[in-house]
C-alpha positions as CSV (number, residue, x, y, z in Angstrom):
1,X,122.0,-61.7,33.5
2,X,124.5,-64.1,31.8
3,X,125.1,-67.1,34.5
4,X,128.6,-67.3,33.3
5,X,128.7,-63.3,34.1
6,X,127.0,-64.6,37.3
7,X,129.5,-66.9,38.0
8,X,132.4,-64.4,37.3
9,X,131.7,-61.3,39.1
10,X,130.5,-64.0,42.4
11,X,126.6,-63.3,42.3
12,X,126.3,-67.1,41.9
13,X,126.7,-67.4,45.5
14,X,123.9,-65.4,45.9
15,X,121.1,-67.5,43.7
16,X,122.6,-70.6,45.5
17,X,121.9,-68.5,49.3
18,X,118.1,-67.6,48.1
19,X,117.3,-71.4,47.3
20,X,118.8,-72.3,50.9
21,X,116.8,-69.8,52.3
22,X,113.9,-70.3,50.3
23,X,114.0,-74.4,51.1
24,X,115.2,-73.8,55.0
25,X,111.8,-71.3,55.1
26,X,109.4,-74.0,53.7
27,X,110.9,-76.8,55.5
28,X,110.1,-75.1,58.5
29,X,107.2,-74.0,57.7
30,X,105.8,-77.5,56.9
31,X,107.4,-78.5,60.4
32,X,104.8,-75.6,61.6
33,X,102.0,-76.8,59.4
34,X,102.1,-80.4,59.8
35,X,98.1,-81.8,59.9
36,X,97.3,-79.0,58.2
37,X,96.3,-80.0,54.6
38,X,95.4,-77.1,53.4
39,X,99.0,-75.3,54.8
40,X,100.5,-77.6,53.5
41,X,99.0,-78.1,50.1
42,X,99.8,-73.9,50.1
43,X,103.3,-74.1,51.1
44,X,104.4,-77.0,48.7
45,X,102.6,-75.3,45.7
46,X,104.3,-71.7,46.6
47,X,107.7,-73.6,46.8
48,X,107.2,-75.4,43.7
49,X,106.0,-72.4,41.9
50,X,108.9,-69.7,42.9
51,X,110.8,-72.9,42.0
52,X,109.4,-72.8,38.6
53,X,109.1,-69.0,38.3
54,X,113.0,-69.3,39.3
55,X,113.6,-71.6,36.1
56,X,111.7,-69.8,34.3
57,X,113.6,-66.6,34.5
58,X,116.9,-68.0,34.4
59,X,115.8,-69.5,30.7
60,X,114.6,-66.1,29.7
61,X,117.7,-64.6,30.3
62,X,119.4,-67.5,28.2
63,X,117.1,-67.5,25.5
64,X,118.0,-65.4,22.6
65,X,116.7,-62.0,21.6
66,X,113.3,-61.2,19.8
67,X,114.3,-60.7,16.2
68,X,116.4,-64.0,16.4
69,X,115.2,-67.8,15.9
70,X,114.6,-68.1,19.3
71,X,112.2,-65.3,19.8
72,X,109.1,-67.8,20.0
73,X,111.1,-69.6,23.2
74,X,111.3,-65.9,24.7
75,X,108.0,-65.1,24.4
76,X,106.5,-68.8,25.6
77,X,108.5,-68.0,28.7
78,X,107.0,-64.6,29.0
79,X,104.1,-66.0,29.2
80,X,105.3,-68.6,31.8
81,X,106.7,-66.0,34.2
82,X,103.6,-63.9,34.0
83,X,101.1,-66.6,34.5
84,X,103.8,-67.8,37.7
85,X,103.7,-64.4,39.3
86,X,100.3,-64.0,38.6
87,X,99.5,-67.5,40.1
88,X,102.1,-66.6,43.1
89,X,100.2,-63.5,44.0
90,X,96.4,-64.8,43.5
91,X,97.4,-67.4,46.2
92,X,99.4,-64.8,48.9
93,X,96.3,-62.7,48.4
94,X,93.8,-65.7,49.0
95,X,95.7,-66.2,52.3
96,X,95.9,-62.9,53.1
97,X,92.2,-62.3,53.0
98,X,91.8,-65.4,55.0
99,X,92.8,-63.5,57.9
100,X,91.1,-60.2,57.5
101,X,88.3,-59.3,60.1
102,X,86.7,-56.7,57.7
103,X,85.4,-57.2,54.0
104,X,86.5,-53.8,53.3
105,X,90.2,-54.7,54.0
106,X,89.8,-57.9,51.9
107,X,88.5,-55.6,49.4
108,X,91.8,-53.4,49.3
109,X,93.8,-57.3,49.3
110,X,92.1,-58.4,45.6
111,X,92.3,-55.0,44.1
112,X,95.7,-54.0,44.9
113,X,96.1,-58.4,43.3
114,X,94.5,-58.0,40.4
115,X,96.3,-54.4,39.9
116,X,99.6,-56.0,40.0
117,X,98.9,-59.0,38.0
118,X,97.3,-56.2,35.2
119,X,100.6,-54.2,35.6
120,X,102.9,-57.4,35.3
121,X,101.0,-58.2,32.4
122,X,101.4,-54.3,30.9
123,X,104.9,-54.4,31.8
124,X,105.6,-58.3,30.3
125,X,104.0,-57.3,26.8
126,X,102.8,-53.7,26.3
127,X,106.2,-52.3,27.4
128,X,108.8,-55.1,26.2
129,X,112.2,-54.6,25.2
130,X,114.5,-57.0,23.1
């Protein structure tokens, strides 16, 4: 989406909500996490990286089509978003499987991971439009 579209039919308001909530979230759950390293070390890396993930996007959407001169920018931030997401999910799964009281549910955690960082990838560059 076009942020001047954004800004005209009043979605802009709604990026600008996310980040609140997305800061407000982290803020408080460093408050929760405080003298715990590694929480914290997790929750200041995931905010950074949805940060970047967030630029990241918003760049692609600028960036000009495939067949035009800026088609090498387009596809460097392909790349970007899908090594983001897959970075995003590899660490929500680690935590998840942190928690889990049985391998075999840890198990079902990684694989259901690795499929969608294999379909983000198949979707990103096997099936990509203009």
């Amino acid at each position: 989406m076009d942020p001047r579209h954004a800004a005209r039919t009043g979605t802009a308001w709604l990026i600008g909500a996310g980040l609140l909530v997305l800061t407000l979230s982290s803020g408080a759950a460093l408050c929760r996490a405080a003298g715990d390293t590694a929480s914290v070390a997790f929750i200041v890396t995931s905010y950074v990286t949805l940060l970047l993930l967030f630029a990241c996007l918003r760049a692609y959407e600028r960036a000009p089509a495939a067949g035009a001169a800026g088609g090498r920018s387009r596809d460097r931030l392909r790349r970007a978003v899908w090594a983001l997401s897959t970075l995003l999910t590899v660490m929500f799964a680690w935590r998840v499987v942190a928690v889990m009281p049985y391998w075999p549910a840890a198990l079902v955690v990684w694989v259901l991971a690795a499929l969608t960082a294999v379909g983000g990838f198949v979707a990103l560059f096997h099936r990509r439009g203009p």
